[in-house]
C-alpha positions as MATLAB code, in Angstrom:
seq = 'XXXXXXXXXXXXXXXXXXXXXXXXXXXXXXXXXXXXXXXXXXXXXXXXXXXXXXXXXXXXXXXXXXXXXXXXXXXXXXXXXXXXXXXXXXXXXXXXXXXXXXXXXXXXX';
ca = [
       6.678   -7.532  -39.162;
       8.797   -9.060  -36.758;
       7.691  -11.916  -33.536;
       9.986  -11.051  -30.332;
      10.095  -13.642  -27.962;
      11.776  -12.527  -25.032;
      12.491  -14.823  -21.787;
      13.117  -12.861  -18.437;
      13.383  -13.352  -15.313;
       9.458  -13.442  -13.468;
      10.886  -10.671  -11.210;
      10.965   -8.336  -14.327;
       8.350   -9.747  -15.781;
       5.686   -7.443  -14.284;
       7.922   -3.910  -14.956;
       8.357   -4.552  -18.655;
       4.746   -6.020  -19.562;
       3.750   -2.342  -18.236;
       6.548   -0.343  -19.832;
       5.225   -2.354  -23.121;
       1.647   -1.966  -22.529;
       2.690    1.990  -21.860;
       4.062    1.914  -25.785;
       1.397   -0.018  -27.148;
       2.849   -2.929  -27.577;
       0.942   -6.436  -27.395;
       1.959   -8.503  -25.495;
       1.243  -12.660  -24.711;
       2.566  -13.537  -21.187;
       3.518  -17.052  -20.800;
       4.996  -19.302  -17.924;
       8.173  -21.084  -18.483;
      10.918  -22.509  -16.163;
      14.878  -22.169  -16.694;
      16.983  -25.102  -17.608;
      19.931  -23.763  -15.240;
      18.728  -22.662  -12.418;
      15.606  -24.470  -12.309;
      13.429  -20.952  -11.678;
      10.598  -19.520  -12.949;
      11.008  -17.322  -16.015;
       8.626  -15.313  -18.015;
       8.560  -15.749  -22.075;
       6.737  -12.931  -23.776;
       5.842  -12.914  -26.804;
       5.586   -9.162  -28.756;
       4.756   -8.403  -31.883;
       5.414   -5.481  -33.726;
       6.144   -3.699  -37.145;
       9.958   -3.776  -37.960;
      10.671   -0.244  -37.402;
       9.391   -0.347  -33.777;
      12.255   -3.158  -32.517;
      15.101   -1.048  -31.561;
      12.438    0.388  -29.422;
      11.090   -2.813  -27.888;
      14.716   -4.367  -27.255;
      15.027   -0.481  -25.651;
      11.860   -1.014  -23.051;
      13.325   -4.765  -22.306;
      16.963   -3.263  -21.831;
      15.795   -1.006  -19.744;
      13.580   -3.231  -18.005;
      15.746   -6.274  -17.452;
      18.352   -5.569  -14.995;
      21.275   -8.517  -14.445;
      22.185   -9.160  -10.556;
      24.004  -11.725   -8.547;
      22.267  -14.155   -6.578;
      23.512  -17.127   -4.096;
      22.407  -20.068   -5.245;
      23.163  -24.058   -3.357;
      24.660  -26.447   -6.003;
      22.287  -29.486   -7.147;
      23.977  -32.509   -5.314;
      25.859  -34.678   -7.796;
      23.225  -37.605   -8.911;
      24.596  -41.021   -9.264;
      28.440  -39.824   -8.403;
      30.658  -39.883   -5.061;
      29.043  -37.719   -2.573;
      31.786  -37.663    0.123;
      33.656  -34.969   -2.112;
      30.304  -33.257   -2.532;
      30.680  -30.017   -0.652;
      27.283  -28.502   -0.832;
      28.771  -24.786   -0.718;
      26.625  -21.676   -2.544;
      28.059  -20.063   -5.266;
      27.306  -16.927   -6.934;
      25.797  -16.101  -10.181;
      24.174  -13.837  -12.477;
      20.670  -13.973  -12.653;
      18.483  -11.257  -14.468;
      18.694  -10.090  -17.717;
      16.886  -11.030  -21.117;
      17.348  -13.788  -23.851;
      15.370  -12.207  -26.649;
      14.727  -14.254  -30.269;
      13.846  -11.447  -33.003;
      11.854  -13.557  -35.687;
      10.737  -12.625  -39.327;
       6.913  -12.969  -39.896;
       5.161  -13.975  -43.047;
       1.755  -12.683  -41.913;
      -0.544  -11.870  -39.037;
      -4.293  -12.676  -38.599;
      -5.774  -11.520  -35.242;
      -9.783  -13.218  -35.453;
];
């Protein structure tokens, strides 16, 4: 058995909990926040017997989609500001971080 913790971004977070709840997969939704960008994310936890994880990493593929977004650089804290040109750069956004963990056992009470 295998414990996939998967962190995406909360605008995908509602597409893939139903693609996974369409496969039968459990799924724990919980709130979490991104070190980076400083924007919600959602971590989901899914277990599931290891034959069925190509399939999961499939749905959250699938699911996941990376795009660019403008974002306004964090103003230097403590340093010169006069050279601080607050200017928006783009990144990518989107996508999944997903942890694939081995599990000793399961109890559901």
């Amino acid at each position: 058995m295998k414990l996939l913790i998967a962190v995406v971004q909360d605008k995908d977070s509602n597409r893939l909990i139903q693609a996974l709840g369409d496969s039968h997969f459990k799924t724990t939704k919980l709130a979490s926040t991104g070190g980076f960008l400083k924007e919600g994310n959602t971590t989901l936890m899914i277990g599931c017997e290891d034959h069925e994880v190509d399939k999961a990493l499939d749905l959250i593929r699938d699911n996941c989609s990376q795009r660019e977004q403008m974002v306004a650089p964090i103003s230097p804290m403590g340093g010169n500001a006069d050279s601080y040109i607050p200017k928006p750069v783009k990144v990518e956004v989107g996508g999944a971080t997903v942890f694939v963990l081995p599990i000793e056992s399961f109890f559901q009470f």
